[in-house]
Phi, psi and omega in degrees: 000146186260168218267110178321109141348123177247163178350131171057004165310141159271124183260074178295018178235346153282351170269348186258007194246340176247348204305306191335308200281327141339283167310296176317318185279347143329301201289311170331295186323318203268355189309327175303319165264344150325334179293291193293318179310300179311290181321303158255005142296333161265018150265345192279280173351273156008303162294311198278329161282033196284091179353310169279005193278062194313148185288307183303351181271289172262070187300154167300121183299340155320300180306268193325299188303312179310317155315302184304325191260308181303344193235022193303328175303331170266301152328339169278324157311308227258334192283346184252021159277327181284298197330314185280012195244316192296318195291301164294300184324338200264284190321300205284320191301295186320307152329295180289316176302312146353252193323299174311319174274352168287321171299330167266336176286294175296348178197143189263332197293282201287345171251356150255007180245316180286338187314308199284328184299298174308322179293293182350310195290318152323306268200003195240131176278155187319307185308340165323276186332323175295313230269317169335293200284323184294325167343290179314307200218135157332100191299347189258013161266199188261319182337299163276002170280328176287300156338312168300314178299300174326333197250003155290303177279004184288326210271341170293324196276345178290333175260354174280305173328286184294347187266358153256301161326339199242035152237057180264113169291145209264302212300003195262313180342309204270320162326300167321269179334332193274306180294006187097359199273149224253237173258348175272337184296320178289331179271344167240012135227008139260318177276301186339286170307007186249327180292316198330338171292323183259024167233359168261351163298310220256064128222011136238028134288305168327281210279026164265307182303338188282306185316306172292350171290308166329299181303304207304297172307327170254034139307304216261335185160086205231185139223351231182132159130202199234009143303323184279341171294339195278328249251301199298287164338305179298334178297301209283355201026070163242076182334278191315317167313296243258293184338300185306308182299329178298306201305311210269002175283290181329312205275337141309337156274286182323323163292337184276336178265350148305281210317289173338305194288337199263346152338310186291299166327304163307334189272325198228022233281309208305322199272132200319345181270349160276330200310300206304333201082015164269097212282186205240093170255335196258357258252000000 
């Protein structure tokens, strides 16, 4: 006999069966900003073949595409040095923000000593910090670049965190309690899978700040990365280097928060901002 669907089952094969039609209405979705991207890029454009227009100020996008293919062995080093300092610097923020936010959830004791710390920590600026950490730690390792990215994506994933454990409905709590289940079973098949919506908006916020925490640490002290190329490029007022270095800082925060969404998208297939096809930025 098949089996009747009961209330609220998730129909993964009714989710595989629209994701096409989905996906199309994405893509539908983005045209506005394709629009926008363009326009300004034909205003930029526009500007920079402008006669009066210095090279050292405004390069020609031509100039930038030129950089890019002649100087790729070197932007490409430097761009996966910074990657590897954001890509970690991101994981131990995820980690740590994690384990911290459960630790405030589970004990009022440990969110009243700890809690004052995180903001404080928060609220001090980063660029402060660097000019410490290079002090601390050997300015030509990664090391303080990672620490900087950490404490930058740290403090986001720690307030999605706790603001998702703690919208857990108390009545699935109390059912859990009732069936015997103990507190890691309530925690791993209610709150967790219940915070995931409000915790993967705080990772991907997390992880466009750690790529800045990373840049901000070889702003401060470096040899390597592709903060320290923006760096070289400004001395020198070499425009067309600084362009490149921006497109490819760009292009690296944007791939880790695709990656990140689309995690969410694996993760969560179940939760209404995927069914609809909005994704979940926001809580």
């Amino acid at each position: 006999m098949r089996r009747i669907a009961r209330a609220g089952d998730y129909d993964r094969s009714s989710h595989v069966r629209t994701s096409a039609t989905r996906h199309a209405g994405q893509l539908a979705r983005h045209w506005p900003a394709v629009l926008l991207l363009a326009a300004v890029f034909g205003v930029y454009w526009l500007v920079s073949v402008q006669p009066g227009t210095p090279n050292y100020l405004i390069p020609r996008p031509g100039q930038v595409w030129e950089i890019l293919i002649d100087q790729w062995d070197y932007l490409l080093k430097h761009s996966l040095i910074t990657l590897y300092e954001t890509v970690v610097g991101f994981v131990l923020a995820a980690a740590i923000g994690l384990l911290t936010a459960i630790f405030i959830v589970y004990s009022s004791t440990i969110e009243k000593a700890i809690y004052p710390i995180v903001l404080f920590a928060q609220v001090i600026p980063k660029i402060a910090i660097a000019p410490v950490l290079m002090v601390w730690f050997n300015p030509a390792e990664p090391t303080p670049k990672i620490i900087l990215a950490v404490l930058i994506a740290f403090f986001p994933v720690v307030i999605s965190g706790v603001a998702g454990l703690r919208s857990t409905d108390p009545e699935l709590l109390e059912l859990s309690a009732t069936m015997g289940a103990g507190p890691w079973q309530t925690f791993r098949k209610i709150r967790f899978p219940n915070s995931l919506p409000h915790l993967m908006a705080g990772l991907k916020v997390a992880v466009t700040l750690a790529v800045v925490g990373a840049v901000v640490g070889e702003f401060v002290g470096a040899t390597e990365g592709l903060g320290y190329v923006l760096q070289i490029a400004n001395g020198n007022l070499d425009a067309p280097m600084l362009f490149a270095d921006l497109f490819l800082m760009s292009v690296i925060g944007i791939a880790l928060f695709v990656l990140v969404e689309a995690a969410e998208a694996f993760l969560i297939p179940w939760h209404a901002s995927r069914r609809s096809g909005v994704p979940l930025t926001t809580s």
